[in-house]
PDB file of N, CA, C, O and CB in Angstrom:
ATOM      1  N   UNK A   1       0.848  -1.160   0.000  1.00  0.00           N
ATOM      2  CA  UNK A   1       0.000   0.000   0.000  1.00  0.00           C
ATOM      3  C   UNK A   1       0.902   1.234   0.000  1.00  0.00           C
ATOM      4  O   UNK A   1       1.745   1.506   0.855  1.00  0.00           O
ATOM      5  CB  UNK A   1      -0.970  -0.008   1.220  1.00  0.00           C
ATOM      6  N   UNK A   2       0.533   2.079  -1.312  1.00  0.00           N
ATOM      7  CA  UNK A   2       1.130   3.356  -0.858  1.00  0.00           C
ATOM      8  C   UNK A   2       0.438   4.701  -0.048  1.00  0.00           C
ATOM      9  O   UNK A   2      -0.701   5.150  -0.178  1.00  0.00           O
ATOM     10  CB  UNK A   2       1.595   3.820  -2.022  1.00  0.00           C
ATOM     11  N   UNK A   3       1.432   5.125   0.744  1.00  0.00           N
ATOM     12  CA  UNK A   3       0.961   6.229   1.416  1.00  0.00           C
ATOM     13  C   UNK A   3       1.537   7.621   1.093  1.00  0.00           C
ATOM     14  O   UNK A   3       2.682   7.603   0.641  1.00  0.00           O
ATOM     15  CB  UNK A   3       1.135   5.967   2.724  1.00  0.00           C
ATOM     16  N   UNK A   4       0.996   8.733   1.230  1.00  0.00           N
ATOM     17  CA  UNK A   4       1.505   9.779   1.509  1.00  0.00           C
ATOM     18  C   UNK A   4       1.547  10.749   2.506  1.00  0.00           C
ATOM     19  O   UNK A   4       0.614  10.892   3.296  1.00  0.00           O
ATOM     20  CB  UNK A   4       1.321  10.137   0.867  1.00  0.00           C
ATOM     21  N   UNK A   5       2.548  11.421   2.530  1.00  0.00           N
ATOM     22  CA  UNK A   5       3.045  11.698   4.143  1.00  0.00           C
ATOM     23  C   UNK A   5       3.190  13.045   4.143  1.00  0.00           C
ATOM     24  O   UNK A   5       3.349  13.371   2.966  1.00  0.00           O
ATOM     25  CB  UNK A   5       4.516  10.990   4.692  1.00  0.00           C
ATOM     26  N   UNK A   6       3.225  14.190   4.986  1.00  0.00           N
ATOM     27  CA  UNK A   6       3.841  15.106   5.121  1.00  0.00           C
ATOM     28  C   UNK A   6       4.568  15.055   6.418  1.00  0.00           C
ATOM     29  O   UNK A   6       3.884  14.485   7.268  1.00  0.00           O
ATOM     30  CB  UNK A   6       3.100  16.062   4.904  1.00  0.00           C
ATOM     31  N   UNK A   7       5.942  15.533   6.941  1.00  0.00           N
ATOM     32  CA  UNK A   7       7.106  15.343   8.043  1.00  0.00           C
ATOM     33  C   UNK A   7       6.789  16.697   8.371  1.00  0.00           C
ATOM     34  O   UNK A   7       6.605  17.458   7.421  1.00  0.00           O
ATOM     35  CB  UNK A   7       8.844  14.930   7.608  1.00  0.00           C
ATOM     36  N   UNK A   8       6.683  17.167   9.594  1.00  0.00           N
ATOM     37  CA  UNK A   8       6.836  17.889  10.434  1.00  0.00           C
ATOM     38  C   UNK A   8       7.834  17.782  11.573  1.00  0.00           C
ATOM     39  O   UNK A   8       7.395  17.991  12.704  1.00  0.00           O
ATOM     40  CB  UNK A   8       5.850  17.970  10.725  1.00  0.00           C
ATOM     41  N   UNK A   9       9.189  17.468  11.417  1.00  0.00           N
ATOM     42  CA  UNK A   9      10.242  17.280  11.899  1.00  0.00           C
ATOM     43  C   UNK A   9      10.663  18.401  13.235  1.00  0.00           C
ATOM     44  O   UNK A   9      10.172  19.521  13.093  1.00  0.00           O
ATOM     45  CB  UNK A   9      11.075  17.269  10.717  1.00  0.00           C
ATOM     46  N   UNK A  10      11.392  18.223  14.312  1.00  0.00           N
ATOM     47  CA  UNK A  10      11.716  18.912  15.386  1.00  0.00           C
ATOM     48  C   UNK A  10      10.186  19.307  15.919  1.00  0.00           C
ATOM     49  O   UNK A  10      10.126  20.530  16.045  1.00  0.00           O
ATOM     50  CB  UNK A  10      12.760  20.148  15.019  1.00  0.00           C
ATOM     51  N   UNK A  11       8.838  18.607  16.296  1.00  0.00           N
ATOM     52  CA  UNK A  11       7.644  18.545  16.917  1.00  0.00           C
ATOM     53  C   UNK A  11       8.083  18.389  18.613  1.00  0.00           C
ATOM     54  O   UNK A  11       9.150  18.175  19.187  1.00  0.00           O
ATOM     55  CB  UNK A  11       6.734  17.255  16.229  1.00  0.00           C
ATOM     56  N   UNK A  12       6.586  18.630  19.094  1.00  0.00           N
ATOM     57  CA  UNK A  12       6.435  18.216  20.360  1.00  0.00           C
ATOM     58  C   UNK A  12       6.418  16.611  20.896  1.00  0.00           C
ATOM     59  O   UNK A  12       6.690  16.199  22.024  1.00  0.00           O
ATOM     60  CB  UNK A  12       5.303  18.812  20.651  1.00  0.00           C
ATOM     61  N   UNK A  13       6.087  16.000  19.936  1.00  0.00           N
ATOM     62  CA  UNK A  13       5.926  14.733  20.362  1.00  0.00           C
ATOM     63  C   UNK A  13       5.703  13.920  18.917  1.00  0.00           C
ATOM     64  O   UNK A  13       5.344  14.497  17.890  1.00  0.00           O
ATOM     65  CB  UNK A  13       4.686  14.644  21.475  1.00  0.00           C
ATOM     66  N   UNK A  14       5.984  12.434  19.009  1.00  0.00           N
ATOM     67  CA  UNK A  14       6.029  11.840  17.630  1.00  0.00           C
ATOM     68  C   UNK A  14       4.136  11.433  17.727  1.00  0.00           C
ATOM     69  O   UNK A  14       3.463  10.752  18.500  1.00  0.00           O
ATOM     70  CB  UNK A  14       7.438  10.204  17.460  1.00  0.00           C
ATOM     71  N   UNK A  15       3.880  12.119  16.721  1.00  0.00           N
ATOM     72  CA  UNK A  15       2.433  11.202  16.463  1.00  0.00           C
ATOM     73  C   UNK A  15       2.103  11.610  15.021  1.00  0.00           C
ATOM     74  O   UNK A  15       2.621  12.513  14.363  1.00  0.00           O
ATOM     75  CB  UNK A  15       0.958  11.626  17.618  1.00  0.00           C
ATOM     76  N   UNK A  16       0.959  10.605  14.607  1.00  0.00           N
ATOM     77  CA  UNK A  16       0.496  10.613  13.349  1.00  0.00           C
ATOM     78  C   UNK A  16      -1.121  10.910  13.136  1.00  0.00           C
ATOM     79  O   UNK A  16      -2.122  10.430  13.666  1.00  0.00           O
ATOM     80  CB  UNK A  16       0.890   9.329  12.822  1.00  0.00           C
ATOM     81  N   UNK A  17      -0.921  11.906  12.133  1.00  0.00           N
ATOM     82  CA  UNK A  17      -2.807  12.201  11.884  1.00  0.00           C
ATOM     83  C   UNK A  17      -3.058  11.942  10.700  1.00  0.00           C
ATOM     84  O   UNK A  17      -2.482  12.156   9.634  1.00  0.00           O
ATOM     85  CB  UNK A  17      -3.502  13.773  12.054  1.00  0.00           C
ATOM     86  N   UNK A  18      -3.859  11.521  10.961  1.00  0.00           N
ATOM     87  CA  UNK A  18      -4.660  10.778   9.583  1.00  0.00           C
ATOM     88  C   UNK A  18      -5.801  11.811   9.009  1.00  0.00           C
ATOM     89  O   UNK A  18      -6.701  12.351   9.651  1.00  0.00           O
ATOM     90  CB  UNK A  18      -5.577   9.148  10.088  1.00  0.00           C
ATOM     91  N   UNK A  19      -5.457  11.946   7.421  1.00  0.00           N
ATOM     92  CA  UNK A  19      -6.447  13.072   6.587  1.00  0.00           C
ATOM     93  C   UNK A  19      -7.288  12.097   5.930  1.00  0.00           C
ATOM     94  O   UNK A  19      -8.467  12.452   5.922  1.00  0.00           O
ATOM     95  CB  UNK A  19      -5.649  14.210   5.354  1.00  0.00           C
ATOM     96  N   UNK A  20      -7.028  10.796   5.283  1.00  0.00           N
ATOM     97  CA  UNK A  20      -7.654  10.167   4.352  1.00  0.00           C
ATOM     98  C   UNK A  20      -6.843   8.768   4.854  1.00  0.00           C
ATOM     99  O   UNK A  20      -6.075   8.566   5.795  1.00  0.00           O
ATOM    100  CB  UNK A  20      -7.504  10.822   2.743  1.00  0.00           C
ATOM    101  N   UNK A  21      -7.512   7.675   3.510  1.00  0.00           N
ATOM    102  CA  UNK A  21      -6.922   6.402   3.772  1.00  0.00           C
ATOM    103  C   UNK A  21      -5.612   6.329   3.319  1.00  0.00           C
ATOM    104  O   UNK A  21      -4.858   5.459   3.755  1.00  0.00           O
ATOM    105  CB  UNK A  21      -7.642   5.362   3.219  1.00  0.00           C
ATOM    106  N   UNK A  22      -5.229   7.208   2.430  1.00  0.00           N
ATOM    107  CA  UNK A  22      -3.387   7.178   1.767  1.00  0.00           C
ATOM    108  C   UNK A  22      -2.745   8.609   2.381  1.00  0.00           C
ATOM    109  O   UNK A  22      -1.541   8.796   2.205  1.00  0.00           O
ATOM    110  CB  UNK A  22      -3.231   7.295  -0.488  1.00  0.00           C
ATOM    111  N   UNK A  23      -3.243   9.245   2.833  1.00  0.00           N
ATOM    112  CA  UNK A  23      -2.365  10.760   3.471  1.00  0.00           C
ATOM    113  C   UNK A  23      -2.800  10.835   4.894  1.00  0.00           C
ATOM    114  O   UNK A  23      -3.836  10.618   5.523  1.00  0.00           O
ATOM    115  CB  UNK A  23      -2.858  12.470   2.641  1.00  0.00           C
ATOM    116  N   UNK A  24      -1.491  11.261   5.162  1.00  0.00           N
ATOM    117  CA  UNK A  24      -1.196  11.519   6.642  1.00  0.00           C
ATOM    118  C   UNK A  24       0.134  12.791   6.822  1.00  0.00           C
ATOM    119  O   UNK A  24       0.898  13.325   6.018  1.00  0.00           O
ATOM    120  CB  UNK A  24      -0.677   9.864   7.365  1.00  0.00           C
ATOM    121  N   UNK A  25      -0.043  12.886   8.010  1.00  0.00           N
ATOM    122  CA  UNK A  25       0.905  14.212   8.266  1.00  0.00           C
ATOM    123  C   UNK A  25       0.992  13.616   9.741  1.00  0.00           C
ATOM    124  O   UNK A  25       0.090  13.533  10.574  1.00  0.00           O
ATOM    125  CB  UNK A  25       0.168  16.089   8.010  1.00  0.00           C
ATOM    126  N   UNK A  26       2.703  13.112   9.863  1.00  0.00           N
ATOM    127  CA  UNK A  26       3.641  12.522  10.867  1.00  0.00           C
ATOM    128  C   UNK A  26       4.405  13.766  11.692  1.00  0.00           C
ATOM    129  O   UNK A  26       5.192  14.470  11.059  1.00  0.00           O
ATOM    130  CB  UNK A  26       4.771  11.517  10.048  1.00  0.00           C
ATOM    131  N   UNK A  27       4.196  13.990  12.919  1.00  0.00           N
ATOM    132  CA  UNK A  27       5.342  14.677  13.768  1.00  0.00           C
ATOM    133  C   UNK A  27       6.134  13.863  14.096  1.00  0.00           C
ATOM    134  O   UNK A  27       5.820  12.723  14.441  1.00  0.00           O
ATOM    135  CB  UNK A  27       5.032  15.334  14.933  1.00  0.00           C
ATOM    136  N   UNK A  28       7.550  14.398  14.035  1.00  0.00           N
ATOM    137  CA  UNK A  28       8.556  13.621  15.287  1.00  0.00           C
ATOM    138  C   UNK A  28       9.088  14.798  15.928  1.00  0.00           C
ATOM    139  O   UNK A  28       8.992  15.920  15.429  1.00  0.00           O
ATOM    140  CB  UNK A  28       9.989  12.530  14.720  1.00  0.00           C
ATOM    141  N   UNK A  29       9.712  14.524  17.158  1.00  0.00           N
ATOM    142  CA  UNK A  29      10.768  15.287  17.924  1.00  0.00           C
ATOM    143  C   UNK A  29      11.831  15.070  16.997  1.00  0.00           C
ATOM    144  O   UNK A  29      12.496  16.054  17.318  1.00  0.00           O
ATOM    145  CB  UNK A  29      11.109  14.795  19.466  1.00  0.00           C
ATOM    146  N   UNK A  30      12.733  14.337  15.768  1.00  0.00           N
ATOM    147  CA  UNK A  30      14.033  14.537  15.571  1.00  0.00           C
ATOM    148  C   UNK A  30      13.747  15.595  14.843  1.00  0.00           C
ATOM    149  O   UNK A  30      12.687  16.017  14.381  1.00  0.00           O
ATOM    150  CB  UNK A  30      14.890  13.494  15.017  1.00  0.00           C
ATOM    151  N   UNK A  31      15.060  16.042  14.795  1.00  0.00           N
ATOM    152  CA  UNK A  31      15.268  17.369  13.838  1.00  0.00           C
ATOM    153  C   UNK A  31      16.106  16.246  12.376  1.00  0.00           C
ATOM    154  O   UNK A  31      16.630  15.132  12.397  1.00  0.00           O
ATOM    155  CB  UNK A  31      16.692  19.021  14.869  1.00  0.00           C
ATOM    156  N   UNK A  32      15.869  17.198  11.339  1.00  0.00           N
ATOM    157  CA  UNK A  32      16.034  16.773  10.260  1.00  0.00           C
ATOM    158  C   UNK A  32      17.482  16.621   9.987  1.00  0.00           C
ATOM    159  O   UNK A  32      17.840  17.083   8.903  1.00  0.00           O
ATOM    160  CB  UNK A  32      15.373  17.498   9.451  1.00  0.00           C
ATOM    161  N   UNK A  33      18.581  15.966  10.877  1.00  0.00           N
ATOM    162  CA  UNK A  33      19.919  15.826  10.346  1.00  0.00           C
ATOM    163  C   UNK A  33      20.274  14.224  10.536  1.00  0.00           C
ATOM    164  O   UNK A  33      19.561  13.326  10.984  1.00  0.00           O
ATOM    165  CB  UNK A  33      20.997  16.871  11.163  1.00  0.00           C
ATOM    166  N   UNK A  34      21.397  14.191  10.122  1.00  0.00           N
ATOM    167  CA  UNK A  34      21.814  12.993   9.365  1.00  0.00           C
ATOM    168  C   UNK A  34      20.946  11.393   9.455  1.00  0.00           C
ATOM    169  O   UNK A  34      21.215  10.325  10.005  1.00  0.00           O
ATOM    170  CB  UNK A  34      23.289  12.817   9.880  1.00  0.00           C
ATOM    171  N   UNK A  35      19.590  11.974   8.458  1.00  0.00           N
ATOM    172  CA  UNK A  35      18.973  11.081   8.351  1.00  0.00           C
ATOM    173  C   UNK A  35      17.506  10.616   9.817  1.00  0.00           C
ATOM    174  O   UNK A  35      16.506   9.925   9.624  1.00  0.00           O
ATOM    175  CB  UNK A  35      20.208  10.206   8.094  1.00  0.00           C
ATOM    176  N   UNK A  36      17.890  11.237  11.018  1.00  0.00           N
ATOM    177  CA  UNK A  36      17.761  10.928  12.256  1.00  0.00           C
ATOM    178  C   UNK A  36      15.640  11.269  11.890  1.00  0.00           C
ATOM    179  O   UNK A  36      14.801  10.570  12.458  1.00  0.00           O
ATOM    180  CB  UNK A  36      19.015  12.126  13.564  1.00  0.00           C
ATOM    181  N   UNK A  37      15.313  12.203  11.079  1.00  0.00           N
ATOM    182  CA  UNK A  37      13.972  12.284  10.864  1.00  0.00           C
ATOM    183  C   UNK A  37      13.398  10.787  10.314  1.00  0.00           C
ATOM    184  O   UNK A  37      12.683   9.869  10.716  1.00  0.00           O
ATOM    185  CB  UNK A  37      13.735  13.496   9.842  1.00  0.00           C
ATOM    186  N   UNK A  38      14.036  11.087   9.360  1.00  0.00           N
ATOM    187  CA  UNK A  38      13.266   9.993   8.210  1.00  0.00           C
ATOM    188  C   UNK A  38      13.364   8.120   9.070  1.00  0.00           C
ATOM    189  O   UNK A  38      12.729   7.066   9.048  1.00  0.00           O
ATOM    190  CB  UNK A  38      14.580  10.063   6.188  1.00  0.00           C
ATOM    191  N   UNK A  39      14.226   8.530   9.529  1.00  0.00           N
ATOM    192  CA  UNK A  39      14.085   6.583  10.849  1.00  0.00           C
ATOM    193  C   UNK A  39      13.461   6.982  11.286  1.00  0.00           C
ATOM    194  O   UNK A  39      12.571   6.635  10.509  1.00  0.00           O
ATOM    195  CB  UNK A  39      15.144   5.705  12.102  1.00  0.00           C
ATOM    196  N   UNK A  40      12.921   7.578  12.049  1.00  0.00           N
ATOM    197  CA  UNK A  40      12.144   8.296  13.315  1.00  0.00           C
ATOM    198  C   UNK A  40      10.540   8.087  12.494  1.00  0.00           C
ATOM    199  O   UNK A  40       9.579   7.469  12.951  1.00  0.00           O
ATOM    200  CB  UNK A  40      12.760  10.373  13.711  1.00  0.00           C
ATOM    201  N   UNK A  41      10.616   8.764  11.252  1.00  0.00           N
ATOM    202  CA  UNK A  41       8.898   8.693  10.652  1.00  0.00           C
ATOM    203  C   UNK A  41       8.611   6.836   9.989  1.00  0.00           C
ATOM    204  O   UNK A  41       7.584   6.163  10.069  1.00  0.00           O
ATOM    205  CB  UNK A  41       8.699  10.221   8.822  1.00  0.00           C
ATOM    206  N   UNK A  42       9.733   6.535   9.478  1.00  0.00           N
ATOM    207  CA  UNK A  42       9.600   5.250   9.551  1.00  0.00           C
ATOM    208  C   UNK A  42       9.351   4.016  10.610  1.00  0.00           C
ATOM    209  O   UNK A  42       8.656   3.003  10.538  1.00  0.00           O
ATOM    210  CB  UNK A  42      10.400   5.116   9.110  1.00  0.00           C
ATOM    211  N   UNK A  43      10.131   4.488  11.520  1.00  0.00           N
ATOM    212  CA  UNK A  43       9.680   3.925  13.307  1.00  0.00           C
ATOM    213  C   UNK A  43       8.320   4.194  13.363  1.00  0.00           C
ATOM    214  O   UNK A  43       7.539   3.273  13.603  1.00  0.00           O
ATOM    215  CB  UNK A  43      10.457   4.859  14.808  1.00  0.00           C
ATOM    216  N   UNK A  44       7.922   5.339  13.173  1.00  0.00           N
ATOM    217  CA  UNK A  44       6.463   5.906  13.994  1.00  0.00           C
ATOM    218  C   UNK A  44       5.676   5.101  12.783  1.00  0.00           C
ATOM    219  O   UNK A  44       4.760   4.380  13.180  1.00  0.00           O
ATOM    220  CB  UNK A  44       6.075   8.069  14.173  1.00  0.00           C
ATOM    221  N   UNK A  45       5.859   5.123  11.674  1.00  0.00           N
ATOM    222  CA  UNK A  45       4.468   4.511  10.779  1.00  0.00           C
ATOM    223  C   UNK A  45       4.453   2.646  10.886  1.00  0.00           C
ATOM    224  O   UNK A  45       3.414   1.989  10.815  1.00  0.00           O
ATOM    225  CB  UNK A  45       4.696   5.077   8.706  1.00  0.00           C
ATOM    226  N   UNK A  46       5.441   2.222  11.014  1.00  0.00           N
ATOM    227  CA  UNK A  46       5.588   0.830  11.632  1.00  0.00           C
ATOM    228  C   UNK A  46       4.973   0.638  12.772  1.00  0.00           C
ATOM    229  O   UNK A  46       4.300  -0.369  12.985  1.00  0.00           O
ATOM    230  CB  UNK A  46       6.858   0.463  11.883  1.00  0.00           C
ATOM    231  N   UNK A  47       5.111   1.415  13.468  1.00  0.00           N
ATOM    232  CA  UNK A  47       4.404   0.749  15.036  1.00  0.00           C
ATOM    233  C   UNK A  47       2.769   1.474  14.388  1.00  0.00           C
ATOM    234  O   UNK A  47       1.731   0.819  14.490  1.00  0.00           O
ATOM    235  CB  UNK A  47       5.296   1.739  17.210  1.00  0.00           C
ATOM    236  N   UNK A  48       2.788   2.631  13.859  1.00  0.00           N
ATOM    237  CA  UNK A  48       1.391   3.019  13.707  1.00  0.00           C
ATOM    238  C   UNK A  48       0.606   1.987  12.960  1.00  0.00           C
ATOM    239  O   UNK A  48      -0.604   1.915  13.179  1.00  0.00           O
ATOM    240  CB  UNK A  48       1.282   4.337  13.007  1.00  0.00           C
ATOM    241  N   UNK A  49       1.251   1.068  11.977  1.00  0.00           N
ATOM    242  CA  UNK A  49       0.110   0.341  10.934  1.00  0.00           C
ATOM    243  C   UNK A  49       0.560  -1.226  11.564  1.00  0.00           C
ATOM    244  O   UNK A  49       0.215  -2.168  10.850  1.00  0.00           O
ATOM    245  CB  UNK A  49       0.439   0.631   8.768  1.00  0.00           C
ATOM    246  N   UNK A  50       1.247  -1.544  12.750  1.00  0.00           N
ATOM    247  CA  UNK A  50       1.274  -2.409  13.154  1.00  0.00           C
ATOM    248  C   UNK A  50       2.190  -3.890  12.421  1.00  0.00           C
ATOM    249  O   UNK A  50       1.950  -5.097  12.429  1.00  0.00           O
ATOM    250  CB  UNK A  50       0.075  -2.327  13.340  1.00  0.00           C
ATOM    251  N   UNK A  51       3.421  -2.959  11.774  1.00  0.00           N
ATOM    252  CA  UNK A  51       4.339  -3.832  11.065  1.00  0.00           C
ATOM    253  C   UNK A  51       5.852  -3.723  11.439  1.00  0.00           C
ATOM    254  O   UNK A  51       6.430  -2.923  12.176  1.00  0.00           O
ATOM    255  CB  UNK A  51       4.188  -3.561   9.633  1.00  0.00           C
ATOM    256  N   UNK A  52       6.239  -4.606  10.822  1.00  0.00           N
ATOM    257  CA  UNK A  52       8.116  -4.837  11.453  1.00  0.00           C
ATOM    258  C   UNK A  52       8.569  -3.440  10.397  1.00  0.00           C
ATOM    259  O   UNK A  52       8.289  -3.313   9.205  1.00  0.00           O
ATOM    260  CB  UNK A  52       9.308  -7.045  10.792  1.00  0.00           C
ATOM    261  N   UNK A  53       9.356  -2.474  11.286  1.00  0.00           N
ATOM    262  CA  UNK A  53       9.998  -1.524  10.320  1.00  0.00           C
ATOM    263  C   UNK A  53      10.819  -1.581   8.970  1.00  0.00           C
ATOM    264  O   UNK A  53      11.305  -0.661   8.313  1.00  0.00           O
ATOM    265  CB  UNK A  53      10.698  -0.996  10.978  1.00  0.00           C
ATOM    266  N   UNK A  54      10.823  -3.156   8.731  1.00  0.00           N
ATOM    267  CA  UNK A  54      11.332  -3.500   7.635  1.00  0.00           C
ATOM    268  C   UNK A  54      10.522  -3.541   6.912  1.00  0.00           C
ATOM    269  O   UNK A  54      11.263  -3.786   5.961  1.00  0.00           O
ATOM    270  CB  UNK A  54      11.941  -4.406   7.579  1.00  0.00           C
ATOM    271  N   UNK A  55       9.223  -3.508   6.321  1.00  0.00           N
ATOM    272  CA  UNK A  55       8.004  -3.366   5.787  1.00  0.00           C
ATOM    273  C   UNK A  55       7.666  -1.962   5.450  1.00  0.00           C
ATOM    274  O   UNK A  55       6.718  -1.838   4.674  1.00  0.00           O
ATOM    275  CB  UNK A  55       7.085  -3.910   6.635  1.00  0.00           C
ATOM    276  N   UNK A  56       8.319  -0.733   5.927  1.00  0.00           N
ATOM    277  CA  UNK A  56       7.976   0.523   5.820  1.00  0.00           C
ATOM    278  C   UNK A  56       9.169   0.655   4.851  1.00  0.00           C
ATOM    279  O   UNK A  56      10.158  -0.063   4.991  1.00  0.00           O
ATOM    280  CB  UNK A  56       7.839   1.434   7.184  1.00  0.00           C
ATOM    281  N   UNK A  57       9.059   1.737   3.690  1.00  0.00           N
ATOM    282  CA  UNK A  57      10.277   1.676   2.624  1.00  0.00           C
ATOM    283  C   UNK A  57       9.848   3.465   2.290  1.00  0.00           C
ATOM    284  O   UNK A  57       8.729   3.966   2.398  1.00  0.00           O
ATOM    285  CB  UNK A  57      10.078   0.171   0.945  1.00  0.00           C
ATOM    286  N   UNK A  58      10.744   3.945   1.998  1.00  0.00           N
ATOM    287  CA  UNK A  58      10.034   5.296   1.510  1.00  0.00           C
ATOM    288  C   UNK A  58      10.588   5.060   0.372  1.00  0.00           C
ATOM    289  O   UNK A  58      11.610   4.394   0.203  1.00  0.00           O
ATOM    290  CB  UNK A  58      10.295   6.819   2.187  1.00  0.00           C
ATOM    291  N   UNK A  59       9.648   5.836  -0.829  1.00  0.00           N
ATOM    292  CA  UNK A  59      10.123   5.248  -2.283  1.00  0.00           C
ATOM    293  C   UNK A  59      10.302   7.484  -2.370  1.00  0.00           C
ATOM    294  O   UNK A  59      11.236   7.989  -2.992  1.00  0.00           O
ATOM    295  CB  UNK A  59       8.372   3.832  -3.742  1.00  0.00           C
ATOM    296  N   UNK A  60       9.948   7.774  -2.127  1.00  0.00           N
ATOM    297  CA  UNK A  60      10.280   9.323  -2.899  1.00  0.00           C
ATOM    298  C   UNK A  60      10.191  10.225  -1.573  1.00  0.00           C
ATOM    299  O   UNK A  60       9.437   9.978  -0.632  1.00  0.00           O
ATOM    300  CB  UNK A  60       8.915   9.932  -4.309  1.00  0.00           C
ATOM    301  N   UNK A  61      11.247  11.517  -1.659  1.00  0.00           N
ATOM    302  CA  UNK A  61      10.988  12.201  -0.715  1.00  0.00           C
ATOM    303  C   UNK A  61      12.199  12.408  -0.045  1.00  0.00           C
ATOM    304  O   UNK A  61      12.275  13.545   0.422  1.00  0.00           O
ATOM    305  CB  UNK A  61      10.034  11.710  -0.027  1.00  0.00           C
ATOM    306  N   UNK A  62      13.348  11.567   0.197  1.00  0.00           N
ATOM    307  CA  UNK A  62      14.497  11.669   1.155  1.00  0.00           C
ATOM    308  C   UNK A  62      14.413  13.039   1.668  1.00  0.00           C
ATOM    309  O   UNK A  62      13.957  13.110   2.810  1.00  0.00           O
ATOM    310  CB  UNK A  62      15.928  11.377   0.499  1.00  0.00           C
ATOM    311  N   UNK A  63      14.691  13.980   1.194  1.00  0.00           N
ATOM    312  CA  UNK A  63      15.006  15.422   0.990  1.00  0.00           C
ATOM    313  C   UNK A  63      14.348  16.473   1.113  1.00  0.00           C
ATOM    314  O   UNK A  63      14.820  17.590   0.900  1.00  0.00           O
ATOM    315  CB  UNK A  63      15.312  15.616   0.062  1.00  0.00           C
ATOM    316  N   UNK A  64      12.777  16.168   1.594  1.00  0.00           N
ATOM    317  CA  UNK A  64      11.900  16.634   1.094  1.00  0.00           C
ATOM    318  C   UNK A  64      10.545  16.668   2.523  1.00  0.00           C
ATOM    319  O   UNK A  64      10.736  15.768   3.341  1.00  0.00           O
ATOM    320  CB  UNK A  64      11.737  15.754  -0.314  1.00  0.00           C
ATOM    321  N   UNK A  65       9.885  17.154   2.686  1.00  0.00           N
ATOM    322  CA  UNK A  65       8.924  17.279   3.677  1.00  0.00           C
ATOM    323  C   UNK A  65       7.783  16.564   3.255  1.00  0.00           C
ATOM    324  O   UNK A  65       7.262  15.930   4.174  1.00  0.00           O
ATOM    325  CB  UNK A  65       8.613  18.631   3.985  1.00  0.00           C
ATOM    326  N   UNK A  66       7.091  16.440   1.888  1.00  0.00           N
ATOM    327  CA  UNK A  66       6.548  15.706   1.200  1.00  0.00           C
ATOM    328  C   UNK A  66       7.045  14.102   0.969  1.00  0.00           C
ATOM    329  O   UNK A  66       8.256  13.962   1.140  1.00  0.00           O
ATOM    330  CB  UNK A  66       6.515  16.430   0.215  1.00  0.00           C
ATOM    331  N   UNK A  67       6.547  13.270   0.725  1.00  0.00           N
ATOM    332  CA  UNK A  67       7.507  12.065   1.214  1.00  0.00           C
ATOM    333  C   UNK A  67       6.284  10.694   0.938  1.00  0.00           C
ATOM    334  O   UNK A  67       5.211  10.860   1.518  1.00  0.00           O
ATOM    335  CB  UNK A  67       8.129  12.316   3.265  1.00  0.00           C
ATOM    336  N   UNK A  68       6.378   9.878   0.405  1.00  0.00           N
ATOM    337  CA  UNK A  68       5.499   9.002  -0.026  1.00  0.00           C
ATOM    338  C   UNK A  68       6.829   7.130   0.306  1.00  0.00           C
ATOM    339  O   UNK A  68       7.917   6.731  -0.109  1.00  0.00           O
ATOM    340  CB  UNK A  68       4.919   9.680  -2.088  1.00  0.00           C
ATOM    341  N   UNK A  69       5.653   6.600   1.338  1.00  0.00           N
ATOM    342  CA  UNK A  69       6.035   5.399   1.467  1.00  0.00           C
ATOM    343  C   UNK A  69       5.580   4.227   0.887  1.00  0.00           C
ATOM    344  O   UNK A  69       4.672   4.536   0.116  1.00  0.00           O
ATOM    345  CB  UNK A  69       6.005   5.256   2.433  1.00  0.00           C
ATOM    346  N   UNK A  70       5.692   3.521   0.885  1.00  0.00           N
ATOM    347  CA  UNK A  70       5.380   1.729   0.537  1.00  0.00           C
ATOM    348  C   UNK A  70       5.272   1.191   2.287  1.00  0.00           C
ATOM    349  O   UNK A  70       5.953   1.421   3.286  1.00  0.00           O
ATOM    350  CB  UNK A  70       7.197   0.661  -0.592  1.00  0.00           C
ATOM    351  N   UNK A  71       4.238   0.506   2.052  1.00  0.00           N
ATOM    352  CA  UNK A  71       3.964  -0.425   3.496  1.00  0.00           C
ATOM    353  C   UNK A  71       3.643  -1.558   2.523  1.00  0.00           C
ATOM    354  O   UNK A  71       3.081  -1.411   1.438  1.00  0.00           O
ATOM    355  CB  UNK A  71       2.502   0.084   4.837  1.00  0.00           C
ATOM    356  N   UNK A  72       4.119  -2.836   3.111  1.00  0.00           N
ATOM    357  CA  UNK A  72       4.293  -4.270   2.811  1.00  0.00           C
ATOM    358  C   UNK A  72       3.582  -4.799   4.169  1.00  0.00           C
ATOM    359  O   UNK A  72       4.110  -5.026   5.258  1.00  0.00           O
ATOM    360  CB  UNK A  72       6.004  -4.786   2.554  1.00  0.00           C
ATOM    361  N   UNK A  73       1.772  -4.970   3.648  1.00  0.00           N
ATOM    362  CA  UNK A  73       1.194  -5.556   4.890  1.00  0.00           C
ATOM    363  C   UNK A  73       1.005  -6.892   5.067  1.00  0.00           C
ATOM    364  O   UNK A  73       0.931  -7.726   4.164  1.00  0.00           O
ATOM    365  CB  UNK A  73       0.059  -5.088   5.114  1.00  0.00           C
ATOM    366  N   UNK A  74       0.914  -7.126   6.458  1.00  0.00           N
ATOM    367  CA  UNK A  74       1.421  -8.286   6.714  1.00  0.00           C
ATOM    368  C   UNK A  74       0.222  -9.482   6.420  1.00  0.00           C
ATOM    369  O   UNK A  74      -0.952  -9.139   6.560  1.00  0.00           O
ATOM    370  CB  UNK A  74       1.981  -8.206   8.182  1.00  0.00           C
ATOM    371  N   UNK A  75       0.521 -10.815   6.032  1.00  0.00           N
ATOM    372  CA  UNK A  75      -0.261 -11.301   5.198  1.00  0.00           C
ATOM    373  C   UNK A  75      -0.696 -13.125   6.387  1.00  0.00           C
ATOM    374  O   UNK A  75      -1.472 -13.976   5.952  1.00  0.00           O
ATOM    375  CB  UNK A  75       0.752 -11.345   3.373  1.00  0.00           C
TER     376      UNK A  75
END
């Protein structure tokens, strides 16, 4: 399933809100350096959709606040 995301990086607290069934807009507390966001939103959408963080993949976005993942649900 693909999703789309917006990162709100350096937040109060890590959580996820849901707009629709494919978009969401993720806070974390990391700040956006070496990489430390993008594990952090991948952590948070793994435990959020209830999968091993190896199942969460971001296909576009590294760089970017906009950011679209792949979830590999569990079968």
């Amino acid at each position: 399933m693909k999703i789309f995301v917006k990162v709100k990086p350096d937040g109060y607290e890590d959580k996820v809100a849901k707009i629709d069934n494919t978009h969401f807009v993720v806070e974390t507390r990391e700040r956006p350096v070496q990489n430390r966001a993008n594990l952090a939103i991948t952590r948070i959408l793994a435990q959020y959709f209830g999968v091993e963080i190896g199942k969460v993949r971001m296909i576009k976005g590294f760089r970017e606040r906009n950011k679209i993942f792949e979830i590999e649900e569990n079968k």
